[in-house]
Structure formats: structure tokens, C-alpha cells
N, C-alpha and C positions, 0 to 999 in steps of 0.2 A: 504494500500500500504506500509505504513512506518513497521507495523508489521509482514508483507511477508517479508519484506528484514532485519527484525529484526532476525525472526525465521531461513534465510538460510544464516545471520552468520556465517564466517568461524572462528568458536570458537574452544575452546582443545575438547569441551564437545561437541558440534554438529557432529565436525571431529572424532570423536570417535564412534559415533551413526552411521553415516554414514559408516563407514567402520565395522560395524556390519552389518547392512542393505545390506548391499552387500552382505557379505557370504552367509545373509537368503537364499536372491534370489537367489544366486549360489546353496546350499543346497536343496531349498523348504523349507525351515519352514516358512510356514504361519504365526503361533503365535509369531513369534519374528519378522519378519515381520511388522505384525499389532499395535504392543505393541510399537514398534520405529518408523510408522508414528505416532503415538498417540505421541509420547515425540519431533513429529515436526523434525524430522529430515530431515537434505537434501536427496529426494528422488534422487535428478539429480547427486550425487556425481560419480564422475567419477574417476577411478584407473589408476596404472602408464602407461595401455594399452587404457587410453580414455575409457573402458567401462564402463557401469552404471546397476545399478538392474536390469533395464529392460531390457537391452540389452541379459544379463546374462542368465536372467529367460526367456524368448523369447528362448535363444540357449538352453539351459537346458531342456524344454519344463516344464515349472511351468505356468500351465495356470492361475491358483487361484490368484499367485502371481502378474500374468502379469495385469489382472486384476482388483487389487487389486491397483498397482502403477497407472495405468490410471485413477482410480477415485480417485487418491489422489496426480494429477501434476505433474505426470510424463512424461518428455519430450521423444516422439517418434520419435523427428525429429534429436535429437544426435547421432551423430557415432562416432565409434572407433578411434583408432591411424589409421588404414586401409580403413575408410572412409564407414563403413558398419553399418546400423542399427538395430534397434528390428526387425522390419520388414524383410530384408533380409537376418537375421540371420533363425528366423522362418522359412522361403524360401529355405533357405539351408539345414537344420535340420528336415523339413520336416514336421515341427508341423502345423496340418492341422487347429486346431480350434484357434491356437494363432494368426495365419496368419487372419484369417477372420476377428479377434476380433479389433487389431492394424490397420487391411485397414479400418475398418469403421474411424478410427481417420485421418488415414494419406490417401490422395489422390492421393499420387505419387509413384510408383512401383520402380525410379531410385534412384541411389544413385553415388556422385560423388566418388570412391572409388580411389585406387592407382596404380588400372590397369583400370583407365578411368572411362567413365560413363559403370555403369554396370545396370543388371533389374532384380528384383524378378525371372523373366523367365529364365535368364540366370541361374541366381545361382539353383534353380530349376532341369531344364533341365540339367545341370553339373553330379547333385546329384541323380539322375532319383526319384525327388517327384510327382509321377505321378498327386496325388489328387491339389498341388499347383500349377503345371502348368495348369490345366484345369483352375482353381479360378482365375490366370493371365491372358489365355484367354480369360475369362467370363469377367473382368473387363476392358481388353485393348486390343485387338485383334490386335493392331497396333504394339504390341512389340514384334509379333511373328519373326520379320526377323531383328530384332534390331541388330546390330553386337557390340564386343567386343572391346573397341578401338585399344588395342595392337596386339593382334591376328589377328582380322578381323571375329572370329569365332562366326554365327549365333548360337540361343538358339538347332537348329536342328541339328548343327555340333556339338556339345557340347554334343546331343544326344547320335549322331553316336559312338562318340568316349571313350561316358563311356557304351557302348552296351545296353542300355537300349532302349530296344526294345518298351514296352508302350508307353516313353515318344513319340519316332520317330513315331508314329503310331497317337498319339494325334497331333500330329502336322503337320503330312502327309494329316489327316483327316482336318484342319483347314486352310490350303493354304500353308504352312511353301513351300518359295521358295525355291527349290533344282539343281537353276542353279546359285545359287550365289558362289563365290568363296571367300576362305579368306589369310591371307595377303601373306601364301606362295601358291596360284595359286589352293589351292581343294575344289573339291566342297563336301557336305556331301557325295556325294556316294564314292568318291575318299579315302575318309578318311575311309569309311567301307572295300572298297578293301586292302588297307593299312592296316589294321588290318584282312583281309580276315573273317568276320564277312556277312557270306552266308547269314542270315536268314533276317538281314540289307538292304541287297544289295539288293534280292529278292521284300522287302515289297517298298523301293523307288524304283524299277523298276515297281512295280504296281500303283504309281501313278504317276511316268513324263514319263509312256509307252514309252521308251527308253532304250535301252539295251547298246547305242554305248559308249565308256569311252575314256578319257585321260588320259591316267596314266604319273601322273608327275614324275621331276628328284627328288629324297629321298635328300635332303638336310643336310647333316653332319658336325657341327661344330655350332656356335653361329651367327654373324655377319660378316660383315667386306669386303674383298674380298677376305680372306682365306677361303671359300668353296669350298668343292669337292664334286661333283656330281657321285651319283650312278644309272646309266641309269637301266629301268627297262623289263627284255623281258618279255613281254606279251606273247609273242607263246609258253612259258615252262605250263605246267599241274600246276605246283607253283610260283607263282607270286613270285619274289624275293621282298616281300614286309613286310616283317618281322619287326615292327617297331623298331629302332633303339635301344631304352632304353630297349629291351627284349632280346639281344642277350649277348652271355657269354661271359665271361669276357677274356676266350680265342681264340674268335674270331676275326680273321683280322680286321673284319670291326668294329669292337669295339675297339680293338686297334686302326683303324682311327681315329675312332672318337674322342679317347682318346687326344691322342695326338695331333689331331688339335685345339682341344678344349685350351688344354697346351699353345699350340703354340701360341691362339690367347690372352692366359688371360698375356702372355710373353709380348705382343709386347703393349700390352694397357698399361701393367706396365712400360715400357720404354719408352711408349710414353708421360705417363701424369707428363709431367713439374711443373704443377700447385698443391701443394701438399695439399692447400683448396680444390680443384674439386675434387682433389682421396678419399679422405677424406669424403666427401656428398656424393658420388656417392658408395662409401663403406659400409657408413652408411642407403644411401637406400636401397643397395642388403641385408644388415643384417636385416634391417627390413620386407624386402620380406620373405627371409628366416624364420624367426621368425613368421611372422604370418604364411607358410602353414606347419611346424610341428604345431602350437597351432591350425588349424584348425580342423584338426584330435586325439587332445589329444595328443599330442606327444613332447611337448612341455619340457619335461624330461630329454629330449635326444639332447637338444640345447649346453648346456656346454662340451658333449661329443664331440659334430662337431668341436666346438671351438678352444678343446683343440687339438685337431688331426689338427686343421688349413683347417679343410674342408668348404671351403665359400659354396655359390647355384650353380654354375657353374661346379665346381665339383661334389655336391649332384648329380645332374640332369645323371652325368653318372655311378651312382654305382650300383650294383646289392643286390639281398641278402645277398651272400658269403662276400660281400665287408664290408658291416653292420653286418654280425657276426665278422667280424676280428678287430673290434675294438669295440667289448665287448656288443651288442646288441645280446641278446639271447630269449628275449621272441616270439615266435609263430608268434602271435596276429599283437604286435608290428612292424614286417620285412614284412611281408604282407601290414601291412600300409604304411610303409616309401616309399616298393619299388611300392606302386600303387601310392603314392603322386608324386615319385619323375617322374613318368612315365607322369600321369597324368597334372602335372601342367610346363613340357619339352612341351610340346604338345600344351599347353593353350597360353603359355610364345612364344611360337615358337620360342627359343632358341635351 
């Protein structure tokens, strides 16, 4: 016991080792790896973002590695600055044999993250990992209908809405309830029409044998009681359903949007007295921010928002065009940002 807590030492030389050990895992090098548990080093060392090797090597997909840190004490059950672990990193990332390897350690799919309790499934189902949603099935059949705390969005909404067709079909096939609604009033098929995703709509129409719909008011703007409601005619051949974050930047209703959005981040600023609450409540939108560019690699591109003074509220309403005009030129990258920013507007229900 006394030479366990000899060895994880917060020394110059251990804290040195340790933050080698780390890159391994981030990298894969196995042999540098192996050569620095051998010199005893902290496997559990955690970086300025809470992660840890394994955490690292899990998102990375270093299976050797992953491996290799579990028979040599390393902790499964740590998470992030974000509250995420080996395990639902693996879940996200899609790595199928890392996933099975860490569930035989750890018994529990959830994790308390920063947007509530979250599950294996959800993150999963987000991602469309079709082989780890089956495997979360297989182990808990219970968290098929588990909801998202801030959202309210089931692992089957979360489907819907990244068009992964598999996933909804795997879940259609397993009881996934499809009259549940989430916090702004849709139910999975709702959110397919919203997105006018025919092939969606179709396969839930074959299994809650219902064709009848509610199409709710399109919600514009963040919180508060500054919303405006865009009612939606059903009797047009096109659904005026065009999700919000997809329309151009010279469109009216984007300009609505724009500007109420403005309107409301105006009035919260005028209203917060308290300049300790502005202040935490600032520091947790930046940390939001910060983890979903680093969830996608994009993490590069943090100092740029910064310096432009673009907080998440803003992010959530820009387009391509918007991210070329302030020096984002790669391909790859504008593709990513504007799926993130689309993507996590939606999750966020902001």
C-alpha cells in the first residue's frame, strides 16, 4: 500500500513520465507506452482537459494500448473536464472492440456529463455507431428510451436527426418508443419531417402503423419569452420545414433569427446585475463551446472565434460563407463546423 502511493508520487520525474505516457496513448506507441509503465509511472495522470491515456487511447481507437493501461491500473471510471469517459468516448468514436473490452470492467453505460446524465446509446445513436448501439442493446435494453436531460431527446431522436437510417431501424426493431416527445413538443417522426428525410418517415410509419402527424410551431430564437413562432402549412406539396440553421444567410427568416437571437443575448446582458453569475455562467458557455469544436478535431479554430468575439450563441447561427469570412478555408474543416454547429443547435434546443 505505502509503495503504491510511493510510486504515484507527484514528483518532477513521475510528472514528467506521465505527461509522456499521455502523448503515447494519444499517438499509439505501444513501446513507449510499455517502457513508462515499467519506470511506474502515473497511469491515471490527467491533463488541463481532465483526460487521461485511456481516455485518449479509447477516442483515438488504440486498442493495444487500451489494453495494455487496464492490466496495468488504469482507472475506467475517470472522466473529462465534460464528464465523459473511456467508455463513452469509445461509444462515440465508434471503436467496436474497445467498447466491449472497457464494458467487461465497467458495469454502467451512464455517465454524469455537462449536459446531464447521458448513455453509451445516446452518444452512439448521435454518431450512427450502428455495431455499439446493438452491444448497448445487448447489455441494457432499458436505455433504449432513456432521454437527454436538457433536450429531452430519446437515443431514437438523436437517430432521426443525424439521418442514420441503421441506427433508427435497430431501434425501430427493439421497441424504441416513437410517441415520446422531447422538451420542445417532437416526436422522432416530427423531427424527420423537419428535416423532410422521406426514407425516415417511411420506415417509422412501418412500425407505429400511423401515418397521422402534428407538425409543431418551428421555434426561433434561444429562450426567454422572446420567441417567434413560425406556423407551418401542411397543405403546401413542401413542408415549410427547412431546419433553421440550413437557410442562407440572406434569408428573412434567418435574419429572424439572427437578430432575435441578438436581441435576447442584449437583454441577458443588461439584465445580469450580478457580475460573479455573468462571469460562471460565461465560463460554462466557453467550456461548452470548447468541448464541441474538440469533439470533432477542431479544436484549432477556438482562438479564431475568440478573437472575432464569436461566443456559442452566435456559433449556432452561422453558415459556411460566415466561417470563410473570417479566415476558415479548409474543405474538410466548414463541413465540420457547419454540421457541429447544426447538429449540437438541435441537441442544445437553443
Amino acid at each position: 500500500m505505502d509503495d503504491s502511493n510511493h510510486e504515484n508520487e507527484e514528483t518532477p520525474e513521475n510528472s514528467e513520465w506521465a505527461a509522456q505516457i499521455f502523448q503515447a496513448c494519444f499517438v499509439g506507441d505501444e513501446r513507449a507506452a510499455a517502457l513508462l509503465i515499467q519506470k511506474k509511472c502515473n497511469v491515471n495522470y490527467q491533463n488541463y482537459l481532465g483526460q487521461t491515456g485511456l481516455i485518449v487511447a479509447a477516442q483515438q481507437g488504440h486498442l493495444n494500448i487500451v489494453r495494455l493501461l487496464l492490466n496495468n491500473g488504469a482507472d475506467h471510471e475517470i472522466v473529462d473536464a465534460w464528464g465523459y469517459n473511456a467508455l463513452m468516448k469509445a461509444a462515440a468514436c465508434g471503436h467496436t472492440a474497445i467498447f466491449r473490452l472497457i464494458l467487461r470492467e465497467r458495469k454502467n453505460l451512464q455517465c454524469n456529463t455537462f449536459m446531464g446524465i447521458q448513455t453509451c446509446l445516446t452518444e452512439a445513436a448521435t454518431y450512427g455507431r450502428t455495431e455499439i448501439v446493438k452491444l448497448c442493446l445487448e447489455y441494457d435494453i432499458k436505455t433504449i428510451d432513456v432521454t437527454a436531460e436538457i433536450s429531452g431527446m430519446t437515443p431514437l431522436m438523436l437517430a432521426v436527426l443525424g439521418s442514420h437510417y441503421n441506427v433508427v431501424e435497430i431501434l425501430l426493431e427493439n421497441g424504441a418508443n416513437t410517441s415520446l416527445r422531447n422538451s420542445s413538443s417532437q416526436t422522432a417522426k416530427e423531427i424527420a419531417v423537419y428535416l423532410a428525410d422521406q426514407n425516415i418517415i417511411k420506415l417509422i410509419d412501418s412500425y407505429s402503423g400511423s401515418t397521422s402527424l402534428r407538425i409543431p410551431e418551428i421555434l426561433v430564437s434561444c429562450k426567454d419569452d422572446d420567441v417567434h413562432h413560425l406556423g407551418c402549412d401542411i397543405s403546401r406539396d413542401k413542408l415549410n420545414l427547412t431546419p433553421l440553421s440550413r437557410l442562407p444567410l440572406g434569408d428573412s427568416k434567418r435574419l429572424l433569427r439572427t437578430s432575435s437571437i441578438v436581441r435576447h443575448i442584449e437583454r441577458r446582458s443588461k439584465s445580469c446585475d450580478n457580475a460573479k453569475r455573468k462571469k460562471s455562467s460565461s465560463s460554462k458557455s466557453e467550456g461548452l463551446f470548447h468541448y464541441i469544436l474538440d469533439s470533432d478535431g477542431l479544436e484549432k479554430y477556438w482562438y479564431i472565434f475568440k478573437e472575432q468575439e464569436i461566443d456559442l450563441k452566435i456559433f449556432f447561427t452561422l453558415k459556411e460563407d460566415d466561417f470563410q469570412s473570417i479566415g476558415i478555408v479548409d474543405r474538410d474543416d466548414l463541413e465540420k463546423l457547419s454540421d457541429l454547429s447544426y447538429h449540437y443547435k438541435q441537441l442544445l434546443n437553443v
